[in-house]
PDB file with SEQRES, HELIX, SHEET and CRYST1 records, atoms N, CA, C and O in Angstrom:
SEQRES   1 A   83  UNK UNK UNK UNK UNK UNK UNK UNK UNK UNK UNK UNK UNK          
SEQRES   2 A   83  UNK UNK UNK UNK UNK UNK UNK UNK UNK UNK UNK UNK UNK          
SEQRES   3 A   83  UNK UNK UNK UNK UNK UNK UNK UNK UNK UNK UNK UNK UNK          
SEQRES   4 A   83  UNK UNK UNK UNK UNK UNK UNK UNK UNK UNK UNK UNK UNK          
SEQRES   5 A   83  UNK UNK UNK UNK UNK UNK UNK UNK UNK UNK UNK UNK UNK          
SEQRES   6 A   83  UNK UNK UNK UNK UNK UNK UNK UNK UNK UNK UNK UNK UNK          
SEQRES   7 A   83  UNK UNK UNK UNK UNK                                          
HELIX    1 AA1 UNK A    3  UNK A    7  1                                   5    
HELIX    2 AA2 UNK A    9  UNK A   14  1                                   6    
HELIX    3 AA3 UNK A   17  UNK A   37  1                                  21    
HELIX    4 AA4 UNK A   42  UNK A   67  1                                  26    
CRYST1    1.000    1.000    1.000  90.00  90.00  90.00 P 1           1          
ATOM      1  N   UNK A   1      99.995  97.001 104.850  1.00  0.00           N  
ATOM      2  CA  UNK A   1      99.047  97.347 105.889  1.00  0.00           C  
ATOM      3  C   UNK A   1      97.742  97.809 105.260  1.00  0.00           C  
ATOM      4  O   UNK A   1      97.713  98.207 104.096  1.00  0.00           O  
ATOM      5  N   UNK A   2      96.538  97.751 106.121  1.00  0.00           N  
ATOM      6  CA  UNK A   2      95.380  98.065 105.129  1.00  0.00           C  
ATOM      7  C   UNK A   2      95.266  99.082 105.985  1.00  0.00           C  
ATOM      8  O   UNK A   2      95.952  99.417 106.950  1.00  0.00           O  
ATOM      9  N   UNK A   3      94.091  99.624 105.391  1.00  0.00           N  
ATOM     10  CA  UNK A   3      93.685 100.936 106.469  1.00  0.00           C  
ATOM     11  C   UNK A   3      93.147 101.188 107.373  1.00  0.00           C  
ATOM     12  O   UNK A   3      92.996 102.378 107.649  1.00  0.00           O  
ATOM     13  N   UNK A   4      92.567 100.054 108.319  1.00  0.00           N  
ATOM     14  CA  UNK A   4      91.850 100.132 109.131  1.00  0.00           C  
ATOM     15  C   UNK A   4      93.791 100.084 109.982  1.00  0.00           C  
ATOM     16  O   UNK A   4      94.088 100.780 110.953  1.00  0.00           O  
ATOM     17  N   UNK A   5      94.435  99.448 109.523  1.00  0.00           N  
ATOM     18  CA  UNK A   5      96.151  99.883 110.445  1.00  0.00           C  
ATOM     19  C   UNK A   5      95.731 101.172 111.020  1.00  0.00           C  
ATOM     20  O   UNK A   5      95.113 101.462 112.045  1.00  0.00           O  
ATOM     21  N   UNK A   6      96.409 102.078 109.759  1.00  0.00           N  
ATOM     22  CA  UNK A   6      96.400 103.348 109.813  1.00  0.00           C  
ATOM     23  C   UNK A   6      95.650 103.854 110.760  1.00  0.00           C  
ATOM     24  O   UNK A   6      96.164 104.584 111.607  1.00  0.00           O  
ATOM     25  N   UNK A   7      94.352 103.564 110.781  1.00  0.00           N  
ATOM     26  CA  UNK A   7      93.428 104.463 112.271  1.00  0.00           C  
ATOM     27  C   UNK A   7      93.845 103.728 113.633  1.00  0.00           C  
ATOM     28  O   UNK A   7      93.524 104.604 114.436  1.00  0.00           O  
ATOM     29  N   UNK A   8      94.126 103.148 114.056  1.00  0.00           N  
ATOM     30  CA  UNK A   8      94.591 102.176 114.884  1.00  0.00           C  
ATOM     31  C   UNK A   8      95.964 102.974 114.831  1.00  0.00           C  
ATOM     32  O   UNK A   8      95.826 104.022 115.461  1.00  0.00           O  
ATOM     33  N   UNK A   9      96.895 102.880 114.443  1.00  0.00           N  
ATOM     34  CA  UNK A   9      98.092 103.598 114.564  1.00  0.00           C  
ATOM     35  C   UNK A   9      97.822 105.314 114.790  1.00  0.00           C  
ATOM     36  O   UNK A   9      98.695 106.043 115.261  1.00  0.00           O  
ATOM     37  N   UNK A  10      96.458 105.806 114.368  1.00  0.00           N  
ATOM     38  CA  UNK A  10      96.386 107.041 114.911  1.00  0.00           C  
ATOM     39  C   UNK A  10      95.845 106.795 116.311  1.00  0.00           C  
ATOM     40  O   UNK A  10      95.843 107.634 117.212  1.00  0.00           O  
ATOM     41  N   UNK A  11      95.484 105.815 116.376  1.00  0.00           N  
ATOM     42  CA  UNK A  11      95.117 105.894 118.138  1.00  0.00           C  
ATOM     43  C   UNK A  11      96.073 105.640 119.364  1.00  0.00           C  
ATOM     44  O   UNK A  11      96.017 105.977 120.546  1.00  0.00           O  
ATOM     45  N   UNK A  12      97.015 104.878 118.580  1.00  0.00           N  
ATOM     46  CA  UNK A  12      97.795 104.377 119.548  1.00  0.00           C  
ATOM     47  C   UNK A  12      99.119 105.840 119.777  1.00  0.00           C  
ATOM     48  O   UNK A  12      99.854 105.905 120.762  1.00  0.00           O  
ATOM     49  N   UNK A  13      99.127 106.856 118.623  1.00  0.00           N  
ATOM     50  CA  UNK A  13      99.627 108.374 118.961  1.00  0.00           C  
ATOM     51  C   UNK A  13      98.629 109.114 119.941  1.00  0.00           C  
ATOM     52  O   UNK A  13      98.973 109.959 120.767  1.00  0.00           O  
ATOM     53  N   UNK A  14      97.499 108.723 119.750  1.00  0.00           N  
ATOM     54  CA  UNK A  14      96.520 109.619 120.591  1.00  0.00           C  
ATOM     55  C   UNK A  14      97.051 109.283 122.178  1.00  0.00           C  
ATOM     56  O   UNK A  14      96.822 110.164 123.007  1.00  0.00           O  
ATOM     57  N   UNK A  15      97.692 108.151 122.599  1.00  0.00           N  
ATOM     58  CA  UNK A  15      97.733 107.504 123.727  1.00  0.00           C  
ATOM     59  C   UNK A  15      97.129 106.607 124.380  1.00  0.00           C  
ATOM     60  O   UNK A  15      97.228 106.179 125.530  1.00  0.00           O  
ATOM     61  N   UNK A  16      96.366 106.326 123.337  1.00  0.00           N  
ATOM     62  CA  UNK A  16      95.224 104.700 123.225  1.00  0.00           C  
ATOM     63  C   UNK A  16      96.189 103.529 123.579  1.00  0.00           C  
ATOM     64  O   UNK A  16      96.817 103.036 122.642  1.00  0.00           O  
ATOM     65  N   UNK A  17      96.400 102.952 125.038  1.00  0.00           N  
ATOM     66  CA  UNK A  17      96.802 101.394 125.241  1.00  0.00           C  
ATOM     67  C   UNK A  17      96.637 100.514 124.089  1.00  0.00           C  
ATOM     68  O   UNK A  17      97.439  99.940 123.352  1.00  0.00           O  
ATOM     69  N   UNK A  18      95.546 100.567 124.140  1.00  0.00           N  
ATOM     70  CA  UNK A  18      94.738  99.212 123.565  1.00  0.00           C  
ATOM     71  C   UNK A  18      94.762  99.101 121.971  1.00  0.00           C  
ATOM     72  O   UNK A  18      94.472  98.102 121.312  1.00  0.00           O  
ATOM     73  N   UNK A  19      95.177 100.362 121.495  1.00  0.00           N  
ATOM     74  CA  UNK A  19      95.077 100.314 120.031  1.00  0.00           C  
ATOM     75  C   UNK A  19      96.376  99.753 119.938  1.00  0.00           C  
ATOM     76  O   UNK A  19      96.396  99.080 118.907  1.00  0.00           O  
ATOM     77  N   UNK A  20      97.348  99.710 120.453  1.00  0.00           N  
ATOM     78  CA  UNK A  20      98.772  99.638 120.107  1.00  0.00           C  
ATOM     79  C   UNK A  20      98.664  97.451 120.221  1.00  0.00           C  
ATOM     80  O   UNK A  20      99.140  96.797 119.293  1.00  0.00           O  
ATOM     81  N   UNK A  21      98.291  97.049 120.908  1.00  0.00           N  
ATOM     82  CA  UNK A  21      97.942  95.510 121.486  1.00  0.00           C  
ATOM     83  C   UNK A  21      96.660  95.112 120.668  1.00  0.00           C  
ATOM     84  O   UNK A  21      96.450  93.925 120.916  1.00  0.00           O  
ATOM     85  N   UNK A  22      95.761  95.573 119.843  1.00  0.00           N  
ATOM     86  CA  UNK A  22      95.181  95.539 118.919  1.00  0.00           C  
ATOM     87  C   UNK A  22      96.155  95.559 117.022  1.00  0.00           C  
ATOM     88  O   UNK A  22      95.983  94.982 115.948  1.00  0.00           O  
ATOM     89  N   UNK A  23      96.859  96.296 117.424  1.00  0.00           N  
ATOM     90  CA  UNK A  23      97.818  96.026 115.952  1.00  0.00           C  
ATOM     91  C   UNK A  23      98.717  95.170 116.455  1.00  0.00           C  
ATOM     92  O   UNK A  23      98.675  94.161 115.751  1.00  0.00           O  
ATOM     93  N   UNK A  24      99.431  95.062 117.224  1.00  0.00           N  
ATOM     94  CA  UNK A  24     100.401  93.377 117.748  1.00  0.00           C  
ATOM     95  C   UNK A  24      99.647  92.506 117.502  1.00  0.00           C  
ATOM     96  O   UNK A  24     100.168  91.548 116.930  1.00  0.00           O  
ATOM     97  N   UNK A  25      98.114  92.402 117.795  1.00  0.00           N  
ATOM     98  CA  UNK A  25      98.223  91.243 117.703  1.00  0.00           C  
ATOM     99  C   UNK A  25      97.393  90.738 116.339  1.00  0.00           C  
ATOM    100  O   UNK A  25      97.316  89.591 115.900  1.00  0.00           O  
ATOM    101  N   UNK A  26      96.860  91.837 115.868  1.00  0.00           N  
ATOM    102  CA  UNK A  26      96.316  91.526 113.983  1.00  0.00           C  
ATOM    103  C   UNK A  26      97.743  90.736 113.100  1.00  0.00           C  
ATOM    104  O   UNK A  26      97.648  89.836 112.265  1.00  0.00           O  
ATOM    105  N   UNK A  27      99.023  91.397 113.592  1.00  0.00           N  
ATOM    106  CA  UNK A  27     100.042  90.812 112.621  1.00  0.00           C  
ATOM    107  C   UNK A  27     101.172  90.108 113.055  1.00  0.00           C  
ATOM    108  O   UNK A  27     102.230  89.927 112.452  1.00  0.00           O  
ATOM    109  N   UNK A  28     100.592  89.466 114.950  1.00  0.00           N  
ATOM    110  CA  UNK A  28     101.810  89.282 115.789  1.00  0.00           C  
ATOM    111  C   UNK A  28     102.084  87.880 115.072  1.00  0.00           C  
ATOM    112  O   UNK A  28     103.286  87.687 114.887  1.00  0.00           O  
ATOM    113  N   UNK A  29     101.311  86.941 114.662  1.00  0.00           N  
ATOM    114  CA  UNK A  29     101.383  85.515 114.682  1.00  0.00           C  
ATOM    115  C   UNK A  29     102.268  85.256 113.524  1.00  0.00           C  
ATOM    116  O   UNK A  29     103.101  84.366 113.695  1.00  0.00           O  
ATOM    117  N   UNK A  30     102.250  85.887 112.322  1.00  0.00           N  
ATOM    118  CA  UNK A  30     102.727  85.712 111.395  1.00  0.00           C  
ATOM    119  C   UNK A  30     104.354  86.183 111.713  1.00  0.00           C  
ATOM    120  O   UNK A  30     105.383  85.542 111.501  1.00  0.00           O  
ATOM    121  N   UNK A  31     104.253  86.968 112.052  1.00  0.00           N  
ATOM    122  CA  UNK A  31     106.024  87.855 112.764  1.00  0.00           C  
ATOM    123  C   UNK A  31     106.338  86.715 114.077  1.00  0.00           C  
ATOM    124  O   UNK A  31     107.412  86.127 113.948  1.00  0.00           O  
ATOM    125  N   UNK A  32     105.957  86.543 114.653  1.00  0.00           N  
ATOM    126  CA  UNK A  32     106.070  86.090 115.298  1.00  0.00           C  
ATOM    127  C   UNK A  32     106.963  84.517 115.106  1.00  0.00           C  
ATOM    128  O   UNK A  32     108.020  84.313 115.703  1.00  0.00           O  
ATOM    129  N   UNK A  33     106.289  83.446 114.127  1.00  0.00           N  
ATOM    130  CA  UNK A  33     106.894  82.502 113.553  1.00  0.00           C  
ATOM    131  C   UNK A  33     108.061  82.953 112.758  1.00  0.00           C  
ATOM    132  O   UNK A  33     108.981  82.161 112.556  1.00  0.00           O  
ATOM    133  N   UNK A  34     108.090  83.815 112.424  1.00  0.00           N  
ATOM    134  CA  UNK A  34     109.522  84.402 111.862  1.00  0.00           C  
ATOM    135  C   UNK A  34     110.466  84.580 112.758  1.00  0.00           C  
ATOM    136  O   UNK A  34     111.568  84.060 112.583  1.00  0.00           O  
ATOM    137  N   UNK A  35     110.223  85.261 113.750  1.00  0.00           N  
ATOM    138  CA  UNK A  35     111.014  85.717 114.140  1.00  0.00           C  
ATOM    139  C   UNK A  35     111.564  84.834 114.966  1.00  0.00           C  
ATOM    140  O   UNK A  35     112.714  84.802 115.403  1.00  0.00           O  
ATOM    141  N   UNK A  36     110.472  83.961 115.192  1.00  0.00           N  
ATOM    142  CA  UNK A  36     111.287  82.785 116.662  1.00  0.00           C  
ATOM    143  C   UNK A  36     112.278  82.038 116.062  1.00  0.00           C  
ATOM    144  O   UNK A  36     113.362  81.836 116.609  1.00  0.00           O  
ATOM    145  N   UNK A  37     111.790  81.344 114.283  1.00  0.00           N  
ATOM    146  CA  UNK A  37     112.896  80.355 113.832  1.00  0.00           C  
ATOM    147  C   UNK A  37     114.316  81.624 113.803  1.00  0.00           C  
ATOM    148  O   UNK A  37     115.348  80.956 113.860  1.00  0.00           O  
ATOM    149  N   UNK A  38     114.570  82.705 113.756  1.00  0.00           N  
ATOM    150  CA  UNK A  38     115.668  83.443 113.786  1.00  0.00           C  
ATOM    151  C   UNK A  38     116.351  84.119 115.036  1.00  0.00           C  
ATOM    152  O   UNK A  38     117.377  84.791 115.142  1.00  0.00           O  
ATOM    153  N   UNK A  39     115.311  83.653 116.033  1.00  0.00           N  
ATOM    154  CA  UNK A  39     115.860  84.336 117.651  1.00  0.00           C  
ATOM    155  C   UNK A  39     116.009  83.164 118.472  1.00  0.00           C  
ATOM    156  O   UNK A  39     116.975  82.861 119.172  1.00  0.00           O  
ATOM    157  N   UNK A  40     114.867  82.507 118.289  1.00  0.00           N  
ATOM    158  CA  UNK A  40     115.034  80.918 118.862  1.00  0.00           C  
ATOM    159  C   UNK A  40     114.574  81.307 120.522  1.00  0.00           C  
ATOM    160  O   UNK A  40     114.660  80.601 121.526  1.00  0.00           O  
ATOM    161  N   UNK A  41     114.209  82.302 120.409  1.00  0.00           N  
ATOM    162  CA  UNK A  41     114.042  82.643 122.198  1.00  0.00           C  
ATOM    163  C   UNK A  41     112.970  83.489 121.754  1.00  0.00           C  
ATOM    164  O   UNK A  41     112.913  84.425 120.957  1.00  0.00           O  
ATOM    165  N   UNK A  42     111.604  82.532 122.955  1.00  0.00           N  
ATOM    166  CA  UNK A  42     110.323  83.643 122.864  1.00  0.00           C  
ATOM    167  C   UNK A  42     110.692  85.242 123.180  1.00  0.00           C  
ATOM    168  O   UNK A  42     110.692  86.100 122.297  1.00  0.00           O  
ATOM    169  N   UNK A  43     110.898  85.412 124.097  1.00  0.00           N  
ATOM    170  CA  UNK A  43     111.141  86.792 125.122  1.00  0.00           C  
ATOM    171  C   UNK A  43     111.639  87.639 124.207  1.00  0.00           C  
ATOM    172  O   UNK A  43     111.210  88.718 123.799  1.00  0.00           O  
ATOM    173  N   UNK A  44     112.886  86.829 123.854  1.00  0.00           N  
ATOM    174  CA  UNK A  44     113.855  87.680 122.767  1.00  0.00           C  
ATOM    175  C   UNK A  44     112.571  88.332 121.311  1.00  0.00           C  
ATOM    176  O   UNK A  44     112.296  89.462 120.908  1.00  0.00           O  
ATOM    177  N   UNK A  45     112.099  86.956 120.926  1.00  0.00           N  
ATOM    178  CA  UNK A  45     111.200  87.370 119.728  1.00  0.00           C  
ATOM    179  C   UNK A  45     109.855  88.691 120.217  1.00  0.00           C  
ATOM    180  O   UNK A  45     109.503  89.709 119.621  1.00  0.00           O  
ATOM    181  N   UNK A  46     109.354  88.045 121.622  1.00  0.00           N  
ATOM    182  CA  UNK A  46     108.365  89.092 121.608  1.00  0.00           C  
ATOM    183  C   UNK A  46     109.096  90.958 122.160  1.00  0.00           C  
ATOM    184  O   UNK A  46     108.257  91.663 122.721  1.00  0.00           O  
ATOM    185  N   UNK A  47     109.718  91.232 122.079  1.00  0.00           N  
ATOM    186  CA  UNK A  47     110.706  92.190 122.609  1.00  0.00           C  
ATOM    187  C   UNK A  47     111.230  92.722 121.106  1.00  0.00           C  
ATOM    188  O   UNK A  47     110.780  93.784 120.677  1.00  0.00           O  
ATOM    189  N   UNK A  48     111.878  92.203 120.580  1.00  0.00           N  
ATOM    190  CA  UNK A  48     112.105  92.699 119.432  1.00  0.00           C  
ATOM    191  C   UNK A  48     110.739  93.187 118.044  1.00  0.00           C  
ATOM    192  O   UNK A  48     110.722  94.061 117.177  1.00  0.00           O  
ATOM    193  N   UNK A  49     109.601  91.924 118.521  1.00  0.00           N  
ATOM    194  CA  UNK A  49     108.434  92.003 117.449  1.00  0.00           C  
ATOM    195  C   UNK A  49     107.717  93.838 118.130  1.00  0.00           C  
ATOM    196  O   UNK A  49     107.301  94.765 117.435  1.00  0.00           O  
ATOM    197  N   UNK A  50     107.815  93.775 119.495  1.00  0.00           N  
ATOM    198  CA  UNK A  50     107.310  95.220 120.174  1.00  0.00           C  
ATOM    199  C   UNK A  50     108.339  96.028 119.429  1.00  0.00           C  
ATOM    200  O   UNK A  50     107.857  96.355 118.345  1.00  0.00           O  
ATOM    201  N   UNK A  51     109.340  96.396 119.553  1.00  0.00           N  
ATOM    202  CA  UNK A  51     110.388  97.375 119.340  1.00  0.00           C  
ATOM    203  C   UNK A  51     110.072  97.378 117.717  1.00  0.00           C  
ATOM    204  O   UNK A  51     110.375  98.480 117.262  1.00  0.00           O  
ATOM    205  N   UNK A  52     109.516  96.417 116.624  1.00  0.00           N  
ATOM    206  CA  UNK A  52     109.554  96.634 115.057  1.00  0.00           C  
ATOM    207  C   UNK A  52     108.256  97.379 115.154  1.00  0.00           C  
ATOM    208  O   UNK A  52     108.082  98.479 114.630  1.00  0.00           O  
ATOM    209  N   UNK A  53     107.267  96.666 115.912  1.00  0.00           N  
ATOM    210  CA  UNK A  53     105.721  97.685 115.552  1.00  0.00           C  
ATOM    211  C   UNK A  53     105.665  99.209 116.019  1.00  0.00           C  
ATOM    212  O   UNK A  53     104.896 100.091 115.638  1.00  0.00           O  
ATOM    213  N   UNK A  54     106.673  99.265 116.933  1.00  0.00           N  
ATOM    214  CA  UNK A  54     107.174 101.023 117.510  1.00  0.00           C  
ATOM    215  C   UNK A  54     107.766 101.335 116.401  1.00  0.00           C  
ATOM    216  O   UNK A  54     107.170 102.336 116.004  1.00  0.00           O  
ATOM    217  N   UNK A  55     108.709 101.031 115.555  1.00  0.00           N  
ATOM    218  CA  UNK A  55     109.596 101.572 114.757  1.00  0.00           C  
ATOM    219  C   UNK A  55     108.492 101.719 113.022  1.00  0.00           C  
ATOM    220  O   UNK A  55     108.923 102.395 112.088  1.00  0.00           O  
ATOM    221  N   UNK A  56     107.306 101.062 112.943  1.00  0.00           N  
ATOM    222  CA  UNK A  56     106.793 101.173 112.253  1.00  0.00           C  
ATOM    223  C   UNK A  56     105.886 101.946 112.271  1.00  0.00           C  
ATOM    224  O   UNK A  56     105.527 102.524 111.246  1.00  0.00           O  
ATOM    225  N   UNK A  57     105.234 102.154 113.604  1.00  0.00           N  
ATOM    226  CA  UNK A  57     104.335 103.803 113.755  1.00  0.00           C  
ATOM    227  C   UNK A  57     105.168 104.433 113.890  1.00  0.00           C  
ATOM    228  O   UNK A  57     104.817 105.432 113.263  1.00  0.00           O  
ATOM    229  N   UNK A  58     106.113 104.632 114.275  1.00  0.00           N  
ATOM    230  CA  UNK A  58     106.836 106.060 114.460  1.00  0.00           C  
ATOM    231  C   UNK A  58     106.825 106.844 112.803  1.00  0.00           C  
ATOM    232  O   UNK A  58     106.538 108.003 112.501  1.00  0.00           O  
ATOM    233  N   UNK A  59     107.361 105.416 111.737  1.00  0.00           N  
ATOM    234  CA  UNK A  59     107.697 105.742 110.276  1.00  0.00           C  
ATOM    235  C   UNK A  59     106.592 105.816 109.741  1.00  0.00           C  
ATOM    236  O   UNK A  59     106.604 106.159 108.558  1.00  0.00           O  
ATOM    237  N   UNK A  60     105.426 105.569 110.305  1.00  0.00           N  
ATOM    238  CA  UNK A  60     104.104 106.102 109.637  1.00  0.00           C  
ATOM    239  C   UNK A  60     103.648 107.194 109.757  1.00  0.00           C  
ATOM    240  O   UNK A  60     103.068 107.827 108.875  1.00  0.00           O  
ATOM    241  N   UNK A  61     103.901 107.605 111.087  1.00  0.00           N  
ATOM    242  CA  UNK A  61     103.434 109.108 111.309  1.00  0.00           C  
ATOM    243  C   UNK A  61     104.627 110.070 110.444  1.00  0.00           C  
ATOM    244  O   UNK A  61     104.456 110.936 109.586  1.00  0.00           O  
ATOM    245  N   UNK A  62     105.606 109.647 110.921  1.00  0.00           N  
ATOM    246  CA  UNK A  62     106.114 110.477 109.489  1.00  0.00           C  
ATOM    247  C   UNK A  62     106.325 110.882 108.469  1.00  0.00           C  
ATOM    248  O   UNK A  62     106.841 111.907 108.024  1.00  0.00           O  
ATOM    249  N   UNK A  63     105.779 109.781 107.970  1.00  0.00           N  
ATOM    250  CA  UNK A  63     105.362 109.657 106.727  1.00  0.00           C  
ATOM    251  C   UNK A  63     104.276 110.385 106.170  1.00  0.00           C  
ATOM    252  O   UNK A  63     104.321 110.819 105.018  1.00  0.00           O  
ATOM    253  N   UNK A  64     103.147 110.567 107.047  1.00  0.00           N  
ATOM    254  CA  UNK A  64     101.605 111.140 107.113  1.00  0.00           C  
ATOM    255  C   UNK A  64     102.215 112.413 107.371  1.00  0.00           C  
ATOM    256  O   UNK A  64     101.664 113.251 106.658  1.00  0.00           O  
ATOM    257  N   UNK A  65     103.415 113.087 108.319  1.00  0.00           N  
ATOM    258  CA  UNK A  65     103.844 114.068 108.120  1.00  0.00           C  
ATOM    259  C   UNK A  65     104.652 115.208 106.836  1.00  0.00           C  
ATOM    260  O   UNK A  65     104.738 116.405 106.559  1.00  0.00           O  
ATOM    261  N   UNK A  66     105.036 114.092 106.440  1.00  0.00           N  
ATOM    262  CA  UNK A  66     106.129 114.117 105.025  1.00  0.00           C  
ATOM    263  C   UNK A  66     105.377 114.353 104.405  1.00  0.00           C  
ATOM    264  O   UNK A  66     105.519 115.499 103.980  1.00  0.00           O  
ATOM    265  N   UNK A  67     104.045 113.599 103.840  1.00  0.00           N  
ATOM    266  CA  UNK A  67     102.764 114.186 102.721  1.00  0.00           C  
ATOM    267  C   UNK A  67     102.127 115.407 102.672  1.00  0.00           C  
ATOM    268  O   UNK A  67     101.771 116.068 101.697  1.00  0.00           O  
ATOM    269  N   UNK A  68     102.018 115.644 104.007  1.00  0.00           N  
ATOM    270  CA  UNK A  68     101.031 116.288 104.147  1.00  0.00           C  
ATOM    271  C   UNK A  68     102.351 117.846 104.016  1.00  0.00           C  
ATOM    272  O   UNK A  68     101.995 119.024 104.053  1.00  0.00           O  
ATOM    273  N   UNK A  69     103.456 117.487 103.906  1.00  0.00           N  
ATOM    274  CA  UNK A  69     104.574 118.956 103.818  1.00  0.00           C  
ATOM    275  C   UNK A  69     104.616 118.761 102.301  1.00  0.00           C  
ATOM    276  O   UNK A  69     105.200 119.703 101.764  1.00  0.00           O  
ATOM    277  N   UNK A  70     104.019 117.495 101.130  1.00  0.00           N  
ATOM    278  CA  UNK A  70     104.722 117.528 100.150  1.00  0.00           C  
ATOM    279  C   UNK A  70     105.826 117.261  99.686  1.00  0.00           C  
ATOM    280  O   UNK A  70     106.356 117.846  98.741  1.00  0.00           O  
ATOM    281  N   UNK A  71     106.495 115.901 100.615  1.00  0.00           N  
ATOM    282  CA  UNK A  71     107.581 115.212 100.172  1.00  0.00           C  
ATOM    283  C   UNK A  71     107.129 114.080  98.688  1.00  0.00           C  
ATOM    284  O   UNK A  71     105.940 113.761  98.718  1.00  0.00           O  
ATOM    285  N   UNK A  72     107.485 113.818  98.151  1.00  0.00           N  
ATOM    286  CA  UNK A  72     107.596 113.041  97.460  1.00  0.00           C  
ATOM    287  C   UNK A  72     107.952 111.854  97.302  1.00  0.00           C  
ATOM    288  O   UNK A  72     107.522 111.174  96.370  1.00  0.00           O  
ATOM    289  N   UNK A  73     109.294 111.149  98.712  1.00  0.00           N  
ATOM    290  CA  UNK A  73     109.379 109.796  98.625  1.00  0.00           C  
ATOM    291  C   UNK A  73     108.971 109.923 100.172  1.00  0.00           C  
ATOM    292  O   UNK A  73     108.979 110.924 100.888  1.00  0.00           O  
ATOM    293  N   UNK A  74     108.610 108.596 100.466  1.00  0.00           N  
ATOM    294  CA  UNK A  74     108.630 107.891 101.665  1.00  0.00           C  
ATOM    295  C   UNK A  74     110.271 108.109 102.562  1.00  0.00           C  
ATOM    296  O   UNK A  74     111.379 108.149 102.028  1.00  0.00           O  
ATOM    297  N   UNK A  75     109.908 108.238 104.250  1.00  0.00           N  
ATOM    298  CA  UNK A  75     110.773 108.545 105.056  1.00  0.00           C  
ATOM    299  C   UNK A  75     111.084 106.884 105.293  1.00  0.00           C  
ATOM    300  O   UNK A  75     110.233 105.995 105.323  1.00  0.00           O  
ATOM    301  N   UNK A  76     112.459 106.742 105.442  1.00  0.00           N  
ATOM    302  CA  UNK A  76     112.887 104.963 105.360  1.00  0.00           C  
ATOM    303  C   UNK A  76     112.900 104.473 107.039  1.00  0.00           C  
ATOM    304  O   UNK A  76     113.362 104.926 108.086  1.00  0.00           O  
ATOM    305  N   UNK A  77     112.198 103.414 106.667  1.00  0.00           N  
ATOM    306  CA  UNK A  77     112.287 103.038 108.161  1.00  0.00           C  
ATOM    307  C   UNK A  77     112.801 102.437 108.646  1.00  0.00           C  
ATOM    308  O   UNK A  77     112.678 102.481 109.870  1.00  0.00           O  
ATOM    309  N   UNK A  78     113.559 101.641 108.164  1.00  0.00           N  
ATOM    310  CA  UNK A  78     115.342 101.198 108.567  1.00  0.00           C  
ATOM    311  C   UNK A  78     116.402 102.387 109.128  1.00  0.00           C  
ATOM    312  O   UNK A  78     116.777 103.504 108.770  1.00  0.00           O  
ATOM    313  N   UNK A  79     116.610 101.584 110.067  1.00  0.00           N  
ATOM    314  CA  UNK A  79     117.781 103.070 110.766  1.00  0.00           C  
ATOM    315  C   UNK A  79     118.842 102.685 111.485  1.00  0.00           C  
ATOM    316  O   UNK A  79     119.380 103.435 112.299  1.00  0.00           O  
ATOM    317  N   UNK A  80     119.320 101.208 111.192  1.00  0.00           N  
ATOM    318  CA  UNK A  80     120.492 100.446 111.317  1.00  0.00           C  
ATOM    319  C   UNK A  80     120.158 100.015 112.840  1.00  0.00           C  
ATOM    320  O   UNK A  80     119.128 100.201 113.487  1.00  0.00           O  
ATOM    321  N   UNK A  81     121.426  99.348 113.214  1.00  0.00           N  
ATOM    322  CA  UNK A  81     121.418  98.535 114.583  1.00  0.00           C  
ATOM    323  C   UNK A  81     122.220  99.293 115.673  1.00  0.00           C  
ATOM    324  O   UNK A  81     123.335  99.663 115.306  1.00  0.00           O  
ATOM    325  N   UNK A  82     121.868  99.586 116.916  1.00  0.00           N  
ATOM    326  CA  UNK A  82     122.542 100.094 117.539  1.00  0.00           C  
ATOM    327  C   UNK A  82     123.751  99.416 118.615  1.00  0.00           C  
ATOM    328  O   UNK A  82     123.605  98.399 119.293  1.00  0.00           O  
ATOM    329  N   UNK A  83     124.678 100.083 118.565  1.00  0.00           N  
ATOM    330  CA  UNK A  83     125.748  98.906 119.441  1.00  0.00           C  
ATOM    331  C   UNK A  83     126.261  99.813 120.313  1.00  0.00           C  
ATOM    332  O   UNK A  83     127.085  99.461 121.157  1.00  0.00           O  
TER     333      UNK A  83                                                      
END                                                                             
């Protein structure tokens, strides 16, 4: 991610709509072809591509949290599948 992400992901915590549909769609196209040859279903792909860019600000802000306490590694942003 470059850094213009990062401010954009602080906006979309601020409660900024538009910042959040501004980062979907800087990196949707590329995820997007991924994800369809592996879901094979638009809906399915765009639903899951929403639910990865949530799961990736969430692990950014924590991350920006984690530094700023003086952690040392990165908080993982994998957190398994739920069933």
């Amino acid at each position: 991610m470059h850094d213009r992400d990062y401010e954009v992901i602080r906006r979309v915590w601020a409660g900024k709509k538009r910042a959040f549909a501004e980062l979907i769609d800087r990196h949707k196209e590329k995820r997007m072809t991924f994800a369809m040859r592996m879901l094979k279903n638009r809906q399915d792909t765009e639903e899951t591509l929403q639910d990865a860019f949530l799961r990736v600000c969430k692990a950014m802000l924590r991350n920006a949290v984690a530094k700023r306490l003086g952690a040392t590694r990165p908080v993982t942003v994998y957190q398994g599948t739920k069933e």
